[in-house]
Each structure stands twice: as structure tokens, then as C-alpha cells.
C-alpha positions as CSV (number, residue, x, y, z in Angstrom):
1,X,25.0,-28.3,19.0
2,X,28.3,-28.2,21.0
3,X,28.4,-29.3,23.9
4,X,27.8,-27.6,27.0
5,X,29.9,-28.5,30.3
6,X,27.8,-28.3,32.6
7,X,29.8,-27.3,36.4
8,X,28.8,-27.6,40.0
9,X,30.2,-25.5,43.0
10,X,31.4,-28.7,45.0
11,X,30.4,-31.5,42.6
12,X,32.9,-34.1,41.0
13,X,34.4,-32.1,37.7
14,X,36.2,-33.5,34.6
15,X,35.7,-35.2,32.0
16,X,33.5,-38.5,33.7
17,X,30.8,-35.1,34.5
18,X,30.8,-34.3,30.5
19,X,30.9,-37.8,29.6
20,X,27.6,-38.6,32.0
21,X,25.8,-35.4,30.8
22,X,26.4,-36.8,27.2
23,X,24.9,-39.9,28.2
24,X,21.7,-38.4,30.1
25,X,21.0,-35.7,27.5
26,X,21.8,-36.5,24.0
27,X,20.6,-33.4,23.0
28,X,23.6,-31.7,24.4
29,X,25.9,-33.6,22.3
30,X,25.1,-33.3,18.8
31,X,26.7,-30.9,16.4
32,X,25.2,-29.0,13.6
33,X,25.9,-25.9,12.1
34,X,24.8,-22.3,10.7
35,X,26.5,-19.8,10.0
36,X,26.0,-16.0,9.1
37,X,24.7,-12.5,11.7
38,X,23.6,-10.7,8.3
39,X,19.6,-10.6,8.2
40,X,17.8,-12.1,5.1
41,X,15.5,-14.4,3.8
42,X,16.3,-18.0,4.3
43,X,13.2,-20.1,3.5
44,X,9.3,-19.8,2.2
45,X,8.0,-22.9,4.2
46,X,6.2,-25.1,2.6
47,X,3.1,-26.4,4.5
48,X,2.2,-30.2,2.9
49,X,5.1,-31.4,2.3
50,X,4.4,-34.5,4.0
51,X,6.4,-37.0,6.5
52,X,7.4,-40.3,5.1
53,X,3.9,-42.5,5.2
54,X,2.7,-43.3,9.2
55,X,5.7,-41.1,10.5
56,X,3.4,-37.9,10.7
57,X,0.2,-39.0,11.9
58,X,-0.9,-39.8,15.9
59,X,-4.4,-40.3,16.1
60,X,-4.1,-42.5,19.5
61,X,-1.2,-41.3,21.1
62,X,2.6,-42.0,20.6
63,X,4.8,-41.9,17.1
64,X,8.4,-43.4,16.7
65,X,10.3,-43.8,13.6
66,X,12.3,-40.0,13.8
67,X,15.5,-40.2,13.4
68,X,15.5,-36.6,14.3
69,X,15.9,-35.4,18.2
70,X,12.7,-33.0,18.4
71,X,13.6,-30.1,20.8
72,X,11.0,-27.6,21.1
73,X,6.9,-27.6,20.8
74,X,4.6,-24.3,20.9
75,X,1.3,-24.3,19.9
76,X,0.2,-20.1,18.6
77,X,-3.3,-21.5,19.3
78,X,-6.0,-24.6,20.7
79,X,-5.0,-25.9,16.7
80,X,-1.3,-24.0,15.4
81,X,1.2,-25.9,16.3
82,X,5.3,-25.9,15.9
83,X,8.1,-28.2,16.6
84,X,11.8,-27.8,15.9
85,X,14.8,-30.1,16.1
86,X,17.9,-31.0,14.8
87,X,18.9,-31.5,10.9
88,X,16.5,-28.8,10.2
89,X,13.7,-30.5,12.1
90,X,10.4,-27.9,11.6
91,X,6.6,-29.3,12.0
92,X,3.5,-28.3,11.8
93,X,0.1,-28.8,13.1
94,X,-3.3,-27.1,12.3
95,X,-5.2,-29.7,14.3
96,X,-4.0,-29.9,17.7
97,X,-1.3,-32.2,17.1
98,X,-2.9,-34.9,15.7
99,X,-1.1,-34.8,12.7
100,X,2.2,-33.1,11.6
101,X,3.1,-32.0,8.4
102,X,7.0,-31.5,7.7
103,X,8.0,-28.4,6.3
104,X,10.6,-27.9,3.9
105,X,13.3,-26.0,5.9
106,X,17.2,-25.8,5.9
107,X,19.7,-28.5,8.1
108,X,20.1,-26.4,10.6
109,X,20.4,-27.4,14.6
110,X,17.5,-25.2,16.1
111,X,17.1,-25.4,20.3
112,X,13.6,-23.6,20.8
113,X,10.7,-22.3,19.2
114,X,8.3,-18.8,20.8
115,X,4.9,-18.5,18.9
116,X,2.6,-15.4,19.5
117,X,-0.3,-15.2,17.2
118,X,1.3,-15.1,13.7
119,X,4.8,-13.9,14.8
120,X,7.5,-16.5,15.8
121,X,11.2,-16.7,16.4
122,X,13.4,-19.9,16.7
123,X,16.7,-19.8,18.0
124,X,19.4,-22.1,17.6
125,X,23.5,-22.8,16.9
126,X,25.6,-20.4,16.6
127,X,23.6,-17.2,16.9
128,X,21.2,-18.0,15.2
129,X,17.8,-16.5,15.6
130,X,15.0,-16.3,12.7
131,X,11.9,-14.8,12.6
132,X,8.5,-15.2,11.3
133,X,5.4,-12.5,11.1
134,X,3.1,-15.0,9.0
135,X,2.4,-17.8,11.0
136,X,5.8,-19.9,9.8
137,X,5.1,-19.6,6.5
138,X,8.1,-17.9,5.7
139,X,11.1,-16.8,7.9
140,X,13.9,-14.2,8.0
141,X,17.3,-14.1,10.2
142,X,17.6,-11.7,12.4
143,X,21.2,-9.9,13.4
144,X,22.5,-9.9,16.8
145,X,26.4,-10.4,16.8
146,X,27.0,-13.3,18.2
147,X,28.0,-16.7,17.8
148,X,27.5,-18.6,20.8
149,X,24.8,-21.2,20.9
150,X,21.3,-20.4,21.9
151,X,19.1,-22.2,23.6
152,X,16.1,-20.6,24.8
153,X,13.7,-17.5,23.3
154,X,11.0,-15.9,25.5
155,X,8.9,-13.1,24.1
156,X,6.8,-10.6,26.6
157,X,4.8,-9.4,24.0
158,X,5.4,-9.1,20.0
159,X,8.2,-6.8,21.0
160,X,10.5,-7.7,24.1
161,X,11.8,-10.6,24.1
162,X,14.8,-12.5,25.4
163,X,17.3,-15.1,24.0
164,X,19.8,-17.0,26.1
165,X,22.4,-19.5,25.7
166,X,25.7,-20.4,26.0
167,X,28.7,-18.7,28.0
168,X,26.4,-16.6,30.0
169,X,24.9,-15.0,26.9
170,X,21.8,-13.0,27.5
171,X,20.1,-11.1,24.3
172,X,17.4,-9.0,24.5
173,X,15.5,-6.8,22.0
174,X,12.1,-4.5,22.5
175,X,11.5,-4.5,18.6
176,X,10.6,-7.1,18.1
177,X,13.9,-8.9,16.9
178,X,15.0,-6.2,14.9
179,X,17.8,-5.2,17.1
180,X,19.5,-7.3,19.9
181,X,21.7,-6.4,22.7
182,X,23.9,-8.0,25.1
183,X,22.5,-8.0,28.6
184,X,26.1,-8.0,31.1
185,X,26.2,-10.7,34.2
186,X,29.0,-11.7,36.2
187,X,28.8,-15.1,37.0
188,X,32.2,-15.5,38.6
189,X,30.8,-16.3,42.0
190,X,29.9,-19.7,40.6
191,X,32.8,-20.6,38.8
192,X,34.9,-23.4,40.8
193,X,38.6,-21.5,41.3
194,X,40.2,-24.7,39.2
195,X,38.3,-23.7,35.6
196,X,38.1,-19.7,36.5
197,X,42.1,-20.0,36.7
198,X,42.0,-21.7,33.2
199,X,40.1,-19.2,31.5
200,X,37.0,-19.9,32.1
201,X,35.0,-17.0,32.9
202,X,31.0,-18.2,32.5
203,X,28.4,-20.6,32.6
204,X,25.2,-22.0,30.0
205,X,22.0,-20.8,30.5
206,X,19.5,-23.1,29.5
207,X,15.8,-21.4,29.9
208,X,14.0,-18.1,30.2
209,X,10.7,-17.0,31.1
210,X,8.6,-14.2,32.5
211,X,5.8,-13.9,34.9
212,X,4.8,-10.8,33.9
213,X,6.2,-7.1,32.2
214,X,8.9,-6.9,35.0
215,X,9.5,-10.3,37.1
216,X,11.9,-12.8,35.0
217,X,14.3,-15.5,35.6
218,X,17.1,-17.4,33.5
219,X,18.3,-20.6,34.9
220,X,21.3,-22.8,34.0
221,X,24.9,-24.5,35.1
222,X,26.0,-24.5,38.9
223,X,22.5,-23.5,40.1
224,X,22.0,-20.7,38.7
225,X,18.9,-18.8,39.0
226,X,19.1,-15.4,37.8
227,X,15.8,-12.9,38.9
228,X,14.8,-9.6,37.6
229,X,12.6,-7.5,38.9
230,X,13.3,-4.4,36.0
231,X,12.1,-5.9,33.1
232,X,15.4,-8.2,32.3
233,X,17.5,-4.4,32.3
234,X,19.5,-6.1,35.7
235,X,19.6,-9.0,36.5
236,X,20.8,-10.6,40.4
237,X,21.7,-13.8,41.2
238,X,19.6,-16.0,43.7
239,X,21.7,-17.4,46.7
240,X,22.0,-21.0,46.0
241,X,23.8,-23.7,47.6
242,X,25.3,-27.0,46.0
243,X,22.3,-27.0,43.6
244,X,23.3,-29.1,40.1
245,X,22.4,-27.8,36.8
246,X,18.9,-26.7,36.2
247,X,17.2,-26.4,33.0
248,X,14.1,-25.1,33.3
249,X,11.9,-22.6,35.1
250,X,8.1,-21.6,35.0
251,X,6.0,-19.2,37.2
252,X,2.0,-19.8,37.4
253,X,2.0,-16.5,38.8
254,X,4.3,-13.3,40.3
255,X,4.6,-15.9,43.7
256,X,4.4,-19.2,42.4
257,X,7.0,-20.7,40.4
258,X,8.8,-23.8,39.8
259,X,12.6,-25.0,38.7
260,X,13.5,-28.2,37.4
261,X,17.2,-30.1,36.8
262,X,19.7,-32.7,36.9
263,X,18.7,-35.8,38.2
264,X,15.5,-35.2,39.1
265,X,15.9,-32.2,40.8
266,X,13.1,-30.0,41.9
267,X,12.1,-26.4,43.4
268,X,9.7,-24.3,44.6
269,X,9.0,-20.7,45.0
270,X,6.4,-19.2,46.7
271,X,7.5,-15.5,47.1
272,X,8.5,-14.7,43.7
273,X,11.9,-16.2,43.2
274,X,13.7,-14.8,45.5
275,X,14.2,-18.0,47.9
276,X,13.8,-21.8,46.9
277,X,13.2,-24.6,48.9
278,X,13.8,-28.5,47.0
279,X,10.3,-30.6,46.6
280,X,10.2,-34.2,46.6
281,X,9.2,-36.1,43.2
282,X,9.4,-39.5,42.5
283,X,12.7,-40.0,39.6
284,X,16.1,-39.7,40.3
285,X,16.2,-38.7,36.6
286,X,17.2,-35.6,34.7
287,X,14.2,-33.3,34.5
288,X,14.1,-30.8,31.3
289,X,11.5,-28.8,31.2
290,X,7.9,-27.8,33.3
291,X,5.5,-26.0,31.5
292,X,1.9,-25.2,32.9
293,X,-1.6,-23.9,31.9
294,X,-3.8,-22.3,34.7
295,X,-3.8,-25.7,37.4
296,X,-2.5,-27.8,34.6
297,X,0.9,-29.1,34.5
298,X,3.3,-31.2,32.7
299,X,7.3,-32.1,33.6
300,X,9.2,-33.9,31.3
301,X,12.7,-35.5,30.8
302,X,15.1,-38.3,30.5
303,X,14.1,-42.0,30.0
304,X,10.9,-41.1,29.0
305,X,9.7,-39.6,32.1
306,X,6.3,-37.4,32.4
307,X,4.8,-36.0,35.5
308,X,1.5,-34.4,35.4
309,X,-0.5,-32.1,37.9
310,X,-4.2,-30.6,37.6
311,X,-3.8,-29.1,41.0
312,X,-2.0,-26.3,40.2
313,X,1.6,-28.1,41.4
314,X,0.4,-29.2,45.2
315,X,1.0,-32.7,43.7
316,X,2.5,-34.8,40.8
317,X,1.3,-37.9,39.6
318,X,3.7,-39.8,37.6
319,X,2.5,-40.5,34.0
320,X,2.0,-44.1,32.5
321,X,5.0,-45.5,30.3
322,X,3.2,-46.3,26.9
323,X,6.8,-46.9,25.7
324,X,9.3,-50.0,25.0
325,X,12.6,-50.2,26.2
326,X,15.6,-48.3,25.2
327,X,13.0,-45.1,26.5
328,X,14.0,-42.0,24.5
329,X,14.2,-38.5,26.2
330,X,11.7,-35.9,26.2
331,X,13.1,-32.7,25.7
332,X,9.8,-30.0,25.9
333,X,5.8,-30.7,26.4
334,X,3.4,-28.0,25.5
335,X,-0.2,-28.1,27.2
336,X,-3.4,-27.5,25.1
337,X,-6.5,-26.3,26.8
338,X,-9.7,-28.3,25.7
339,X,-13.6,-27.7,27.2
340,X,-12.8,-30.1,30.3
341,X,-9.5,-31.7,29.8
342,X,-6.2,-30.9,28.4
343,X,-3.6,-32.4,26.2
344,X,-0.4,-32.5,26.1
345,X,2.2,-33.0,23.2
346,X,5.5,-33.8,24.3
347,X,8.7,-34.1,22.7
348,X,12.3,-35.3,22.4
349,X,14.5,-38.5,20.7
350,X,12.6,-40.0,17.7
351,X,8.9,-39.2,19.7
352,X,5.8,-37.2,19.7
353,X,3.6,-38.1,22.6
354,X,0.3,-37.0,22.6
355,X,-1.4,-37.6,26.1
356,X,-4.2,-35.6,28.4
357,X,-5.0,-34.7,31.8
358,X,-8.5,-34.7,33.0
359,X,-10.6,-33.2,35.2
């Protein structure tokens, strides 16, 4: 993946701000490559096609030995599970993550993975997005003109879905990935004057989501917090002030939602999205992604760090270290509802974690 400068309205710019990001999020910094807008049929997956012996299987909890960055996990269902990476990183599960199979997949960098029921997409460099109708058993690409890096997917429903990524670029499709258009921002607002008079003329989005049909939000460099209230047709920018990169976003519901970022920063919404206000958590560092389930919550990010909530976000208890120094990254965590508990699987640099939350 190329990297992605990440700017700030009135913070320190240059090259020591790339240099840092490179050293915080690793993820940002490797490059890989695909090539190609036309759609067609790049792989039957192979389900079985087993990990090297002990690198596949977590029956108590942690697994290192990867010398792949794993960047995305979504589970379709309580068992069906999916994680993506670099070097043509793909995994499966059909128990709840206790053990992965490896499936035979191309070397390609992919940034995020979107299950519903059978149907998936994965996005990744250079345009890419690829799509699946039988539960990742086989994938097609899918056309959509561009060749800027993506780095987040969110579907609505098997139909509508969004893609974003980098320079500002917004897809969106309502059949199911079978046509993709360009959504327009302008993002000059946030662009210091010193790289707007140099050409440059947009920012990275990092995340996407949806409450609901109509109420979305995109999130990414200098702040930004984009909100739609139209079903991602227009989209306005939320009023934020000296605010570092953020690089993720989930709503619990149309009031509640949550933003996470650089260096452990952290927001809240309570009346859908359309003001913030910063929460206090216990890290100073890099925070990439929340996700939630009902009360359940999981935040995850640089240096191993984990924060869990079963209270619906009121509080965040910081998760036990299981790990040995140098602490990897975690780049995603999906949660997994069980009768009284749930589990989490979290991901990032050479590391599954399987963990839980109980009542």
C-alpha cells in the first residue's frame, strides 16, 4: 500500500509527520500491487489448504509466527469467518475463529473485507475491489475506474454499498458492485494553504459506516468527519477543530456513535454526528478501529492495545497484555455473540488474538 500522508490543520507537517506515521502504523507503509479495472474471474478459493503446522490453530487464545500484516476480520455468521492482509493474506474460519485455514489466493495488498450472508467484497490497492456471492469460495473483480487505494467497504444491504480510500475517493454502488460511481466532496477547507498551493487538492479517508438506510459517516486525515443524512447521495463536513487523523467510526445507534484516531484520540456523539465532544481513555496510542455488538465493545490499535466495554461505551476497561515485547499492532477486531459472553478476534502484525468479554 502507498503510503498515505496523513495532514493536520495546525499540526507540525513534513516529512518527521510521515516518518512518525510510518513508525506508528506499519500498515500504512507497505507496498504491493494489482493492477487491472476490467471485471473477471481471478480465483476459485480453495478452502483446506492449510497454514504451515501450529501457525493456523488458536485453541487458547493468541498466535504469532505471520509474517503477514493481517488487516481486516468479518465474521458472515456466530462460525464464518474472513481475514485479509497483505501478500495476498485471505483466511478462513468455519468455527468461530478457533482455527484458520489459508486459502489459496493471489499476492495482492487487500485493506478490508464486508461479509453479508454469502456475498462479500474486499477492497484493496489500487482500485481494487472483488466480489464474492458464494461465501468466498470463489471471487470476481468488479469495475469502477479508479486507481487510488481503497481502504474501507461498507455495504447497507446486498446492494448499496460504499468504498473509500485515498485522495478523497468515495465509491458507491446500489447493485450490488456491479456498477460504481464517484461520490464528489470538496475537502479544501482542510487542506493547510502550504500543500493546497503545491497541488494538493484532497485528503485519505480511512473508514465508512452506516447507522441505518440514510445516516452515514466517513472519517479520515485533518479530522475529518463527513455525515450524511441522504443515503451517502451528499455528503457535509462536521465542524472540527485541530482534531488529528482519525481512522475509524462506529454508531450503536442513529444517536450514539463513536470516532477513534491518532494517538489515542477519542470521540463521542450523542445526537447523531452532527457535534463531538473528545472522551478520556487511558493510551496515548494510535487507536484504529472500534467496532461494537448491542452493549459490547472492542477498540483496538498500536502496541498491542485493546479496550473493551460491556456497557454499551459508558466505560472502557483496558484489556490484559498476553503479549511479549516488541508488541505488534492491531489493525481490526470483530466481536462474536455467544449465549452469555462474547469473543473477540482481533487482528494486525504477525497476530490473531482470540479473547472475550463476559457478562
Amino acid at each position: 500500500m502507498q503510503m498515505f500522508l496523513r495532514r493536520g490543520r495546525k499540526w507540525k507537517r513534513g516529512l518527521l509527520w510521515l516518518i512518525l506515521l510510518c513508525m506508528l502504523m506499519p500498515v500504512l507503509c507497505v507496498s504491493g500491487a494489482f493492477a487491472g479495472d476490467t471485471e473477471e474471474a481471478i480465483s476459485d478459493a480453495v478452502f483446506g489448504l492449510q497454514c504451515p503446522p501450529g501457525m493456523c490453530s488458536i485453541p487458547n487464545g493468541f498466535l504469532m509466527g505471520f509474517r503477514d500484516k493481517a488487516l481486516a476480520v468479518c465474521f458472515s455468521d456466530e462460525n464464518t469467518g474472513y481475514i485479509v492482509g497483505n501478500n495476498g493474506l485471505f483466511l478462513h474460519t468455519s468455527d468461530g475463529g478457533i482455527n484458520w485455514e489459508r486459502v489459496k489466493f493471489f499476492d495482492d495488498f487487500y485493506n478490508d473485507v464486508f461479509f453479508i450472508g454469502q456475498k462479500g467484497w474486499i477492497v484493496g490497492e489500487r482500485g481494487l475491489i472483488i466480489h464474492s456471492t458464494d461465501g468466498g469460495k470463489s471471487w470476481r473483480k468488479q469495475k469502477n475506474g479508479s486507481r487510488n487505494n481503497l481502504l474501507s467497504v461498507f455495504f447497507v444491504d446486498e446492494n448499496k454499498g460504499f468504498a473509500v480510500g485515498g485522495d478523497g475517493l468515495i465509491l458507491k454502488t446500489e447493485d450490488g458492485g456491479s456498477s460504481w460511481k464517484t461520490v464528489d466532496v470538496d475537502f479544501s477547507s482542510l487542506i493547510p494553504e502550504e500543500l493546497f498551493a503545491v497541488g494538493v487538492v484532497s485528503i485519505n479517508l480511512y473508514d465508512v459506516f452506516f447507522a441505518n438506510e440514510t445516516l452515514g459517516f466517513i472519517v479520515g486525515d485533518s479530522g475529518t468527519i463527513l455525515r450524511s443524512t441522504d443515503g451517502g447521495e451528499q455528503w457535509s463536513l462536521v465542524n472540527m477543530a485541530d482534531v488529528p487523523p482519525i481512522f475509524s467510526v462506529y454508531f450503536k445507534n442513529d444517536g450514539e456513535g463513536f470516532c477513534v484516531g491518532y494517538s489515542g484520540y477519542f470521540l463521542k456523539s450523542e445526537d447523531g454526528g452532527s457535534s463531538w465532544k473528545r472522551q478520556k481513555i487511558d493510551t496515548a496510542n494510535s487507536l484504529y478501529r472500534i467496532r461494537m455488538l448491542g452493549d459490547y465493545g472492542v477498540i483496538v490499535g498500536d502496541l498491542a492495545t485493546q479496550f473493551t466495554t460491556k456497557d454499551g461505551g459508558k466505560t472502557w476497561v483496558k484489556s490484559p497484555n498476553p503479549l511479549s515485547p516488541p508488541y505488534p499492532w492491531f489493525a481490526d477486531a470483530f466481536i462474536i455473540r455467544t449465549s452469555n459472553s462474547a469473543n473477540i478476534v482481533s487482528v494486525g502484525k504477525s497476530i490473531i488474538l482470540n479473547s472475550g468479554i463476559s457478562e
